[in-house]
C-alpha positions as CSV (number, residue, x, y, z in Angstrom):
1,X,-0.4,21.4,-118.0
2,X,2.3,23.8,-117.1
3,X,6.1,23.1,-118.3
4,X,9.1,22.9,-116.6
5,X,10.3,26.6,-117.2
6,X,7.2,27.5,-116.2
7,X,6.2,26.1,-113.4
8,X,10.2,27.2,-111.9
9,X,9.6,31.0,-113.2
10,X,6.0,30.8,-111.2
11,X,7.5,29.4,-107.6
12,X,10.9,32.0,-107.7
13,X,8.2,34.4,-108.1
14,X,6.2,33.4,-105.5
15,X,9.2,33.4,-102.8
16,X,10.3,37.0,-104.2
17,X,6.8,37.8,-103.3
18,X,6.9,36.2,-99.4
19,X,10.7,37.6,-99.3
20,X,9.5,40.8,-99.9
21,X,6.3,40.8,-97.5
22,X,8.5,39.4,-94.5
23,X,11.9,41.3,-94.2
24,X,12.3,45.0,-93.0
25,X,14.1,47.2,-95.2
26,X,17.9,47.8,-94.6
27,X,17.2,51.0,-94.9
28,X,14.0,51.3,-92.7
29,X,13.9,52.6,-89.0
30,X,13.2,50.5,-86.2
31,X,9.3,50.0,-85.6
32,X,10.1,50.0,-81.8
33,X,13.0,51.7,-79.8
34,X,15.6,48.7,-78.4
35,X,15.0,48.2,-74.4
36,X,17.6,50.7,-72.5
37,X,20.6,48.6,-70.9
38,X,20.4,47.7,-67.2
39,X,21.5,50.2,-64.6
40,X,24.6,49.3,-62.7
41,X,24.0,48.0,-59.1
42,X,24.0,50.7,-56.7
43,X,27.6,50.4,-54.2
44,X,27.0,47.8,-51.6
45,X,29.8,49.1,-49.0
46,X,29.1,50.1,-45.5
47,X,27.9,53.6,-45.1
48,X,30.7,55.2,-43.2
49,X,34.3,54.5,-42.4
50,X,36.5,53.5,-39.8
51,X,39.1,54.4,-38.9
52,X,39.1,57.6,-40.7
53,X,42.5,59.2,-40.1
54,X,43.0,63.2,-40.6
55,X,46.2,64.8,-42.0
56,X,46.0,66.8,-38.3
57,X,46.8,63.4,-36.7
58,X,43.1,63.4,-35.1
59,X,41.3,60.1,-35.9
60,X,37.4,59.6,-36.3
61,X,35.7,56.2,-35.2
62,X,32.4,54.9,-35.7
63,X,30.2,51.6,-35.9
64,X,26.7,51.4,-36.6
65,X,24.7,50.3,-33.7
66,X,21.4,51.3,-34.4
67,X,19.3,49.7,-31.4
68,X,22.6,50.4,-28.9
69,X,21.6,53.0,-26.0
70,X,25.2,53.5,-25.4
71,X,28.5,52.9,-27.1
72,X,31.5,53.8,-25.0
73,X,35.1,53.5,-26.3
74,X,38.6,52.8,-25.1
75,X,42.6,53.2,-26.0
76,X,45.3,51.9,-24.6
77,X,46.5,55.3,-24.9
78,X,44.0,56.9,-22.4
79,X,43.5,53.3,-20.0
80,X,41.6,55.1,-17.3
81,X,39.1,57.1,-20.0
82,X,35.9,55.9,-21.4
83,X,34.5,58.4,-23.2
84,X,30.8,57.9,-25.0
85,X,30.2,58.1,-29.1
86,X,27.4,60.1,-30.0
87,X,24.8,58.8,-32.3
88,X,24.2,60.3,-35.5
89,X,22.3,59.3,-38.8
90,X,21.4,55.4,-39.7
91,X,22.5,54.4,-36.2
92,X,26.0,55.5,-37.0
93,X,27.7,56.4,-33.5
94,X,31.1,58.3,-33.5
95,X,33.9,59.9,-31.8
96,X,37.1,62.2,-33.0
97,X,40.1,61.8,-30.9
98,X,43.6,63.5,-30.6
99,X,46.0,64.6,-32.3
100,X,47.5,61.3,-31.3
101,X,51.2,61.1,-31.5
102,X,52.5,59.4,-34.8
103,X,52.3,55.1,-34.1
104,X,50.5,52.3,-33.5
105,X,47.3,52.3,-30.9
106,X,45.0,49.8,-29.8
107,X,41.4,50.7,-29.2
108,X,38.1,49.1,-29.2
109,X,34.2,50.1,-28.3
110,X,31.7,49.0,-25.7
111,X,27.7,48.5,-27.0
112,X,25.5,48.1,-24.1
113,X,28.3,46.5,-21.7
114,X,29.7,44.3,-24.9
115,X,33.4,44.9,-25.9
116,X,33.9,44.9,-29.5
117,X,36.9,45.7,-32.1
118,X,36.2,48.2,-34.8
119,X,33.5,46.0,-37.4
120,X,35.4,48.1,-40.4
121,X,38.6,47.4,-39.6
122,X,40.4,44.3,-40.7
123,X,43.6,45.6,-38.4
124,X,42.9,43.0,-35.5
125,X,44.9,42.7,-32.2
126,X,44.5,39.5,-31.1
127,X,44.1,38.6,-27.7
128,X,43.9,35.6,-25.0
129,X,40.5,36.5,-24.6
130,X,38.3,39.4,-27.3
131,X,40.5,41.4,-29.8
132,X,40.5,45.2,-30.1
133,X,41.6,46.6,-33.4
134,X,44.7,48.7,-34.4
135,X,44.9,52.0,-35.9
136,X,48.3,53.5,-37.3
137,X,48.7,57.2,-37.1
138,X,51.4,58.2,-39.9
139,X,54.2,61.0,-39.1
140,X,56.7,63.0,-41.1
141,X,59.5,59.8,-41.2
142,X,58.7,56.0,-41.0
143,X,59.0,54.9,-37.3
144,X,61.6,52.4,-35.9
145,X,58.9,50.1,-36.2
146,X,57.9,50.4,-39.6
147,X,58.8,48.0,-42.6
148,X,61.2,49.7,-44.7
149,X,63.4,49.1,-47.8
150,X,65.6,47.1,-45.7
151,X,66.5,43.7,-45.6
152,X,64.0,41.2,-43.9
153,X,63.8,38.7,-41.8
154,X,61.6,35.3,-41.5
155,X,59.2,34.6,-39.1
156,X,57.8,31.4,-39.1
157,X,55.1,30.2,-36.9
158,X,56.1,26.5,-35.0
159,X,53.7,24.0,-33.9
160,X,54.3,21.5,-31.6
161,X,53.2,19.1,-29.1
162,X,54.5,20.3,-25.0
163,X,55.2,17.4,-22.8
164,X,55.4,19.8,-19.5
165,X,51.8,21.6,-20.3
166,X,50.3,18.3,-22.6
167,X,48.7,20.3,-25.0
168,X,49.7,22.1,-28.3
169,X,51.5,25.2,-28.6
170,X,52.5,27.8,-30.8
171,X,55.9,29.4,-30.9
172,X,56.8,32.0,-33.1
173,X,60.1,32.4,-34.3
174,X,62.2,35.2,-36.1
175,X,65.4,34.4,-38.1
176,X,67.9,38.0,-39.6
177,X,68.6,38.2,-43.0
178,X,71.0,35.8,-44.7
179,X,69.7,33.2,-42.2
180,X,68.9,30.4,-44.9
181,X,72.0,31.2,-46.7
182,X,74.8,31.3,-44.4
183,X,75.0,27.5,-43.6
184,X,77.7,27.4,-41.3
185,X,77.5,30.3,-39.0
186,X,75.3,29.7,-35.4
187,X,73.1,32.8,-33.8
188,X,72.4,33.9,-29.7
189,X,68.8,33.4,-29.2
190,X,66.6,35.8,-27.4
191,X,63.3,34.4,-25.4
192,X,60.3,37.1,-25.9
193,X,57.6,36.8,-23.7
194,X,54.1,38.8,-24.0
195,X,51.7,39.6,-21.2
196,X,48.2,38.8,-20.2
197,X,45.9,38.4,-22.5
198,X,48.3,37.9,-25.2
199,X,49.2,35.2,-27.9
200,X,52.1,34.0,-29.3
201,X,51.6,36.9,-32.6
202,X,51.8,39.8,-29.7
203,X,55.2,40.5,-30.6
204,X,55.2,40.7,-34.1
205,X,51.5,42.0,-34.9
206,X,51.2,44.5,-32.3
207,X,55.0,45.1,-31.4
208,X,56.3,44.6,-35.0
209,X,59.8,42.7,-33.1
210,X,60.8,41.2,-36.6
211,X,60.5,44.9,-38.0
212,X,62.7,46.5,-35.4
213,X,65.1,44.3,-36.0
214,X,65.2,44.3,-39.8
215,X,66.2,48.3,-39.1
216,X,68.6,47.3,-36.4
217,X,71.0,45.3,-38.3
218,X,70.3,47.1,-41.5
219,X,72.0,50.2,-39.2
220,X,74.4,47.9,-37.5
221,X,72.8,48.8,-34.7
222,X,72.8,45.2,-32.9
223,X,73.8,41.4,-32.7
224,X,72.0,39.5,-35.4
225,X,69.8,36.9,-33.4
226,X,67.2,34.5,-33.2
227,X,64.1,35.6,-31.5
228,X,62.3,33.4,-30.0
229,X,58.6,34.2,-29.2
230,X,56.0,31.9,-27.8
231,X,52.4,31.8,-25.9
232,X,53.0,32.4,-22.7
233,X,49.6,31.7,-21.4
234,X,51.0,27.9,-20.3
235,X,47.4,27.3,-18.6
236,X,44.2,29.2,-19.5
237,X,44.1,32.6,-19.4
238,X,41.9,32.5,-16.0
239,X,44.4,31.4,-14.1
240,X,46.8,33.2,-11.5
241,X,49.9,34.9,-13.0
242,X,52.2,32.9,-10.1
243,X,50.2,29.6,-11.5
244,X,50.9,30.4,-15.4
245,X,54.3,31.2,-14.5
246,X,55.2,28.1,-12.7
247,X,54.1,26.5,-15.9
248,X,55.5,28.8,-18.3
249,X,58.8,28.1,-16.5
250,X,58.3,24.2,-16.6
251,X,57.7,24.6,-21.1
252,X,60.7,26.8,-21.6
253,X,63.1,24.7,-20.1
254,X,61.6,21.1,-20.8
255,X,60.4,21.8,-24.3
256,X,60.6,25.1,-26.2
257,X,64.2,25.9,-25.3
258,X,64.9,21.5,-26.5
259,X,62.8,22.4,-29.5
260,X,64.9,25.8,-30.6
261,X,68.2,23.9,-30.0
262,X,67.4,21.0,-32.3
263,X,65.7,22.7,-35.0
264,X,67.7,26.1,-35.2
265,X,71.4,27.1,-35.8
266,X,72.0,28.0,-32.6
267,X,74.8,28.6,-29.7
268,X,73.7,26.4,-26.8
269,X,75.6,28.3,-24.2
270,X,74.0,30.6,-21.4
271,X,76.4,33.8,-22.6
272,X,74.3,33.6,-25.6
273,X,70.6,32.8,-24.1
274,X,68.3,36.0,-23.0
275,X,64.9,36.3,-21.4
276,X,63.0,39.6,-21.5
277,X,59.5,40.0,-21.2
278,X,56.5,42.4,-20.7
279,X,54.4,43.0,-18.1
280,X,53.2,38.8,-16.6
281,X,55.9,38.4,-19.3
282,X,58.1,40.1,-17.7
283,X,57.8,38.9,-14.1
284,X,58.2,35.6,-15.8
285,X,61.7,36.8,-17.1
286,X,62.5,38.3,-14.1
287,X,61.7,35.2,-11.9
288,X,62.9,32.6,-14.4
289,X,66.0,34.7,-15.2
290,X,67.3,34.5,-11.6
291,X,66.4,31.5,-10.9
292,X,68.4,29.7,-14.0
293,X,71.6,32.1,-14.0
294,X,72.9,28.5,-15.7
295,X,70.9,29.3,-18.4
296,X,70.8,33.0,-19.3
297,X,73.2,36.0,-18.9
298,X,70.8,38.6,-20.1
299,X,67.5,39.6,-18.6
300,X,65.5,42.5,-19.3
301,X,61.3,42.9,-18.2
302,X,58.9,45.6,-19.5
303,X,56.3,47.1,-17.4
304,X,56.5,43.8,-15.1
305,X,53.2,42.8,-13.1
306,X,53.0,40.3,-10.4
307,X,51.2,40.0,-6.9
308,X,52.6,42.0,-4.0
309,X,55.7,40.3,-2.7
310,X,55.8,37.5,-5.3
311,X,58.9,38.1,-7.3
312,X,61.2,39.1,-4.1
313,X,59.8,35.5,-2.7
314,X,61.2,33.7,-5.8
315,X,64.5,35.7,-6.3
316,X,65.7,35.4,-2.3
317,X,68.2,33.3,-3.7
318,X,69.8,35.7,-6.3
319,X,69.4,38.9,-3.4
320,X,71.2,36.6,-1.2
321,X,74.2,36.1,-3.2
322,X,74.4,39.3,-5.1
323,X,78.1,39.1,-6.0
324,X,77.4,35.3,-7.6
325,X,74.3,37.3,-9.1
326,X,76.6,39.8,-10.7
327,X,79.6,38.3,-12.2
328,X,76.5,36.1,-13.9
329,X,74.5,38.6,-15.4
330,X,76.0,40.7,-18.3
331,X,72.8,42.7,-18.3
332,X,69.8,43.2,-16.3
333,X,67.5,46.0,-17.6
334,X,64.2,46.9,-16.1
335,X,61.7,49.8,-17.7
336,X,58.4,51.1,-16.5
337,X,56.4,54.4,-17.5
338,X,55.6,56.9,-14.7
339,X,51.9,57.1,-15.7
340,X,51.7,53.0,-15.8
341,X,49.9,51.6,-13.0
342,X,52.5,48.8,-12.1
343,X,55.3,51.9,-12.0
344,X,55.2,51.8,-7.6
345,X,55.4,48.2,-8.5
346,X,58.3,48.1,-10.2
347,X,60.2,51.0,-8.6
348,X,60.7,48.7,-5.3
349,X,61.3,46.0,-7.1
350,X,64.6,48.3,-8.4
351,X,65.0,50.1,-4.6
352,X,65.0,45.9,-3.5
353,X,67.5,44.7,-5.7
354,X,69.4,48.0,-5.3
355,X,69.3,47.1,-1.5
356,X,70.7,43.7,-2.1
357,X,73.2,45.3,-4.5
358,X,72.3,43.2,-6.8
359,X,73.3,45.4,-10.4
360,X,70.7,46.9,-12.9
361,X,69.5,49.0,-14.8
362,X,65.9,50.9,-13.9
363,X,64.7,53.0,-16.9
364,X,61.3,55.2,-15.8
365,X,59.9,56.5,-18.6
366,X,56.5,59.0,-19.7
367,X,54.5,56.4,-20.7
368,X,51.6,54.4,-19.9
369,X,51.1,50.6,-20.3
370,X,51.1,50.0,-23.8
371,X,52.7,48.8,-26.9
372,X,53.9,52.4,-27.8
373,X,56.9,51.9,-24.4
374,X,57.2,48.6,-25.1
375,X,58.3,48.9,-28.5
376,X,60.3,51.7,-27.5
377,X,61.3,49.5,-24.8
378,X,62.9,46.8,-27.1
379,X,64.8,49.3,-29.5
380,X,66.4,50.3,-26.7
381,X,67.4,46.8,-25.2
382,X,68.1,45.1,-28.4
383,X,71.5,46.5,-29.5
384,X,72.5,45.8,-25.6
385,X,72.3,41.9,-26.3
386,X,74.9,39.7,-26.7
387,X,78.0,42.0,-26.7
C-alpha cells in the first residue's frame, strides 16, 4: 500500500504529464492560419447623381428609368421647351443644360407621360397638385435671396380651423428680428398670396420671403413687418380661379385677417394692411384690394392671371371713382415679364386703369413666369411698404 507522499508525488506527476500532452507551446506557431477578417460591404448609394452642378454654371440631370421609352424634361426657366434625356448605361437617362444664370430653378422629368421630381434630390417644391424639385445654381456673391450672416426672422407655421371655407388651413407666418423681444412695439402686416398650384410654403421654400427680408432690414432697406402667408387654394385646386377667389376673399376677411389681429402684435389700421400676390394670387390682390380700400392702402400683383374680362368686372367700382381710388391707395404696383404668357394680360389691365386714371405703377420686365421675377419682384416692392 502506497503512502501519502507517495501517492501525491504519483498524481502531480500524472497532471504534468496530461498538461504537457494538451497545451501548445507559447513559443509554437500556429497549426492553421486564423480566418481573414470580413470584407467591408460594397457602397449601397445610387449609381449616379443628380443634380450634378458644374463650376461653368451648366447642370447635368438624370434618373434611372430603365424600362422608360422616353423621358422628357422641363424648367420653369424654358416653359414652352421639352427637351428629351438620352439613355445611357444601367437605364440611366440624362441631360446637361445651360449655363443657367446664378439662382433658384424649378424643374422636373416626364417618363412615359408621368411627371416626376428629380428621385435624387431631397430639394422638393411642393405643389397643390405633384412637386418638381429645386436646383440652386451658385454665383460669384450670395443672392438677395440667400441666408446670410444676418439677423433672422421666425416663421412659424399656424393651424387653424376656417369658418368661411369649414375646413382646416395652414397659414404661414414671418415675424423680423427682435420680434419676441420687443414687447411693446406693434408691426404693419403684409398678406402674401401664391398662385396656382401652390401651398401655403410657396413663399418661403421656393421664394425664400423670410430671407429677403432678413437682408432687407439688416440693410435698412425696408419697414420691419409681419408677413403673412397663407394657402390660397380656398376650394380644391380644380376649381375656377373666379370660384377660389370668391372664397379666398370670404377666409381673409372672416378668419385669417381675425386670426392675425388676435394672435400677433399688430396695427389694426388699413394704412398698415397690404395685399400683394402672384399670378391667381395676384388677381386675388388685385380684386380684393379694390374692392376693400377700408381695409388696405397698399396693393401690389405679380404676373397676375385671371379669365378675360374678369378683374375689370370686379374693380368697375374703383375705375369709376378713380379720385376716391387714389387718395386711398398709397401704392399700387403691378409687374409682369415680357416673355411671360399673361404679359398682353396684364399690359391692358395697366392701359384700363391708366384710362380710368386710376394711379399705378406697371413694371415690364425680361422674364418669364417664374420664381426667379417673382422674387425679384418682392425685393423690389418690399422697401416700398408702409412708408
Amino acid at each position: 500500500m502506497k503512502t501519502f507522499p507517495a501517492l501525491f508525488a504519483f498524481t502531480f506527476a500524472c497532471q504534468l504529464s496530461f498538461l504537457a500532452q494538451s497545451q501548445t507551446p507559447a513559443t509554437a506557431p500556429p497549426t492553421t492560419a486564423p480566418a481573414a477578417a470580413p470584407a467591408p460591404p460594397a457602397p449601397s448609394g445610387p449609381p449616379y447623381v443628380s443634380p450634378e452642378v458644374h463650376a461653368d454654371r451648366t447642370v447635368t440631370l438624370r434618373i434611372q428609368a430603365p424600362k422608360a421609352a422616353e423621358v422628357t424634361f422641363s424648367g420653369d426657366w424654358m416653359p414652352t421647351e421639352k427637351p428629351k434625356l438620352v439613355k445611357g448605361d444601367k437605364g440611366i437617362w440624362s441631360i446637361t443644360l445651360g449655363p443657367l444664370p446664378p439662382g433658384v430653378f424649378i424643374y422636373g422629368f416626364n417618363i412615359d407621360g408621368v411627371a416626376m421630381p428629380d428621385a435624387l434630390n431631397p430639394d422638393i417644391k411642393l405643389r397643390a397638385r405633384t412637386a418638381g424639385s429645386m436646383v440652386t445654381i451658385p454665383g460669384a456673391a450670395p443672392g438677395f435671396w440667400d441666408a446670410k450672416d444676418v439677423p433672422h426672422g421666425a416663421v412659424e407655421i399656424n393651424w387653424h380651423r376656417s369658418s368661411a371655407l369649414n375646413a382646416m388651413r395652414a397659414v404661414y407666418i414671418y415675424t423680423p428680428p427682435g420680434y419676441a423681444k420687443d414687447k411693446g412695439k406693434k408691426y404693419p402686416v403684409l398678406y402674401l398670396l401664391h398662385g396656382r398650384n401652390g401651398t401655403a410654403a410657396d413663399w418661403t421654400q421656393a421664394g425664400f420671403a423670410n430671407f429677403i427680408m432678413d437682408n432687407l432690414l439688416a440693410d435698412k432697406k425696408a419697414v420691419p413687418m409681419i408677413v403673412v402667408m397663407p394657402w390660397a387654394h380656398a376650394l380644391p385646386f380644380d376649381a375656377s380661379t373666379p370660384d377660389n377667389n370668391d372664397q379666398l376673399e370670404k377666409y381673409l376677411l372672416k378668419d385669417l385677417i381675425p386670426l392675425v389681429e388676435g394672435k400677433y402684435r399688430v396695427l389694426t389700421n388699413r394704412q398698415n394692411r397690404a395685399l400683394v400676390g402672384l399670378s391667381m394670387g395676384g388677381a386675388a390682390a388685385i380684386t380684393t384690394g379694390l374692392t376693400h380700400l377700408d381695409l388696405f392702402s397698399q396693393l401690389g400683383s405679380f404676373s397676375a392671371g385671371a379669365p378675360p374680362g374678369e378683374i375689370d368686372k370686379r374693380i368697375v367700382p374703383a375705375l369709376e371713382k378713380a379720385d376716391a381710388t387714389n387718395k386711398q391707395l398709397k401704392l399700387f404696383w403691378i409687374g409682369c415679364g415680357r416673355q411671360d404668357s399673361l404679359f398682353g394680360f396684364n399690359e391692358q389691365l395697366s392701359k384700363t386703369l391708366t384710362a380710368h386714371q386710376v394711379k399705378h405703377t406697371f413694371h415690364a420686365s425680361d422674364n418669364v413666369h417664374n420664381w426667379t421675377v417673382w422674387r425679384q419682384y418682392f425685393f423690389e416692392t418690399a422697401p416700398l411698404l408702409f412708408r
